[in-house]
N, C-alpha and C positions, 0 to 999 in steps of 0.2 A: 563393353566398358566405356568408350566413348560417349554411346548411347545416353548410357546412366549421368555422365559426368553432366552432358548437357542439358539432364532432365534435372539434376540435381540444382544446377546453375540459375537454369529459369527461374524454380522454386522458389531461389532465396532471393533471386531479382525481386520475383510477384513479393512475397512478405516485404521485402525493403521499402517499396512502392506505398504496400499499401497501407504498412506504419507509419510511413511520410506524408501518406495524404490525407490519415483521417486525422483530424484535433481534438485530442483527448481532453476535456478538462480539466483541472486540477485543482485543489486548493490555492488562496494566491498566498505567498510569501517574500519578505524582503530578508538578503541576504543580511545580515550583520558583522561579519567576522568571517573568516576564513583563519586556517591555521598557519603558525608561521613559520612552525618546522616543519621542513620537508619529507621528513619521515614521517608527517601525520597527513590525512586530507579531510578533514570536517571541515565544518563550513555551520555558522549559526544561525540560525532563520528565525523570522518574527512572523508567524504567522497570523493572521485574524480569524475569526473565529469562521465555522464551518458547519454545518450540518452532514447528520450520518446516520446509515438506517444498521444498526449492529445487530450480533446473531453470539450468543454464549454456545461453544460447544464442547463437548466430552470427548475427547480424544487425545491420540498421541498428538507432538507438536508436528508431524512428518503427514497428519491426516487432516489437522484442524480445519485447513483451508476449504478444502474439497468441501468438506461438509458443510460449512456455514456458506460457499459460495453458494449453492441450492437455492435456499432459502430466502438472501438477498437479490440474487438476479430474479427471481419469482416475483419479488414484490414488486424489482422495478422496472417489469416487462408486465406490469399490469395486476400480479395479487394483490389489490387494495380496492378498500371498500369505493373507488371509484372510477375501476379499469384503467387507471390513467399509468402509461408510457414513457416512462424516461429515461435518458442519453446516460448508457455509462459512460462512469468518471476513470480516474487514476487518482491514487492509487489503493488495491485493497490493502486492505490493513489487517494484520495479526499481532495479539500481544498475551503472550501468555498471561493467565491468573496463578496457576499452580498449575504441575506438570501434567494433569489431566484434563484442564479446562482454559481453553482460549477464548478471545472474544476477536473475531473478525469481521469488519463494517468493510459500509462502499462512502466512499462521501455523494452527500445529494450535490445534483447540480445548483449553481448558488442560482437560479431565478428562483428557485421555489425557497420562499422563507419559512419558518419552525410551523409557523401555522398554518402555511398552503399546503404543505407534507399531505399526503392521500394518509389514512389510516391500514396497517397492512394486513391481510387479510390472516398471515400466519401469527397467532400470538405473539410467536418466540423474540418475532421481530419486532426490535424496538428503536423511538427515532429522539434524539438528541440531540442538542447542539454543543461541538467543542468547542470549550472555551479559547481565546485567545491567547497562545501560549509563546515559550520559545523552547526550539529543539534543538541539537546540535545532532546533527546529521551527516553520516556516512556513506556517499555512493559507491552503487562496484555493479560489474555483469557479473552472470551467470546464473546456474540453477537454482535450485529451492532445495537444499539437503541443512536441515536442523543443526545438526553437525556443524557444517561449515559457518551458518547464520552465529549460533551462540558465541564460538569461534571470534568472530567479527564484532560483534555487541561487546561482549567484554573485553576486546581491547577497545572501542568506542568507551566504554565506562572506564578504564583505565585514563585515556585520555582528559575524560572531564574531569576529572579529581587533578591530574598532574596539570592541568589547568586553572585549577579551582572555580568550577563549575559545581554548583549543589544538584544533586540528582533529583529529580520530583518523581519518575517514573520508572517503570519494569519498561526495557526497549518493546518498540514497536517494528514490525518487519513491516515495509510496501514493497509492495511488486505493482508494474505497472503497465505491463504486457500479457498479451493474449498468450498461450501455453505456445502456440504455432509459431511464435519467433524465435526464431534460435538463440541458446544459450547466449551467445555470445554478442547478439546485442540486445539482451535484456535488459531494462534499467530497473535497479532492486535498491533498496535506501534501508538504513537503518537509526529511527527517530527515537533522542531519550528527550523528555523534557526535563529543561533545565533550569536556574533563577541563578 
C-alpha cells in the first residue's frame, strides 16, 4: 500500500513538472470584463485573429474529439505536402454543428502566416484563419463528459443574455492538456462568441 502511494506520488510530481516546464502556445487575448456577480465567473476576451488547421467529424459529441484529433496531429507532425513539423499549441477546440457532426481544430503556431501554412496532406483537413473576435468565456478543471460540458455552456448562455451580450455562436469546448494530467488540474474553457 505504501508502495503504491509513493509510486502514485512521484507520478503526479513527474506530470506537475512537466506541465510547468513546457510553454504551450496559445492564441493571444486581452481580458475585457470579468463578471461582477460572484455567483458568475466569465470573464470577456478580445481575441486577434488566429489560424487553424480543422477536421469536420461524424460522431457522437463523447467521440468527436478522438476522431478529429488523428487527423490534425498527422498534419502537424509532418502530413503536408512539405514534411514540415510543428509545435502543438493550446487549445483543441470542439464545437458542435448538429448532434452528429463536430468540427475540432488545433490553432497553428502564430510564426507561420495563412500563407506559409504547409498544404495538408489529408483532404479533410482544412486551414483558415479566425477572424478576430470576442468570447466570453468560462474556466473550470476536470474531465471531458458531454454531459457535464452542455451543463456548463448553457448556463455560460444563460449568463450572456442576463448580461445582455448578443450570441454569434453555438459554444466551443477547449481543452488544453495532454489526457496524462489528472482531472483535476486540467484546464478546460468554454468559448461563445459574442457582440
Amino acid at each position: 500500500m505504501f508502495k503504491k502511494l509513493i509510486i502514485s506520488s512521484l507520478a503526479l510530481l513527474v506530470s506537475l513538472l512537466s506541465n510547468n516546464a513546457m510553454a504551450i502556445e496559445e492564441p493571444k487575448y486581452k481580458v475585457l470584463k470579468t463578471a461582477e456577480d460572484s455567483s458568475e465567473n466569465w470573464e470577456l476576451r478580445h481575441y486577434e485573429s488566429f489560424n487553424i488547421a480543422k477536421v469536420y467529424v461524424k460522431a457522437g459529441e463523447n467521440n468527436a474529439s478522438s476522431y478529429g484529433f488523428r487527423p490534425l496531429a498527422n498534419y502537424i507532425f509532418g502530413g503536408n505536402d512539405e514534411s514540415k513539423k510543428m509545435a502543438m499549441t493550446a487549445p483543441v477546440m470542439q464545437q458542435s454543428i448538429d448532434d452528429n457532426l463536430h468540427q475540432i481544430s488545433f490553432v497553428m503556431p502564430e510564426k507561420f502566416n495563412l500563407e506559409d501554412l504547409p498544404k495538408p496532406d489529408n483532404q479533410k483537413v482544412k486551414i483558415e484563419q479566425y477572424p478576430e473576435s470576442k468570447f466570453l468565456v468560462v474556466r473550470f478543471s476536470g474531465g471531458w463528459s458531454a454531459k457535464k460540458w452542455k451543463k456548463r455552456a448553457l448556463k455560460l448562455q444563460e449568463q450572456a443574455e442576463k448580461n445582455n451580450f448578443e450570441v454569434l455562436s453555438t459554444p466551443i469546448y477547449a481543452r488544453y492538456n495532454d489526457p496524462w494530467t489528472p482531472s483535476f488540474f486540467r484546464r478546460n474553457e468554454i468559448l461563445i462568441a459574442v457582440k
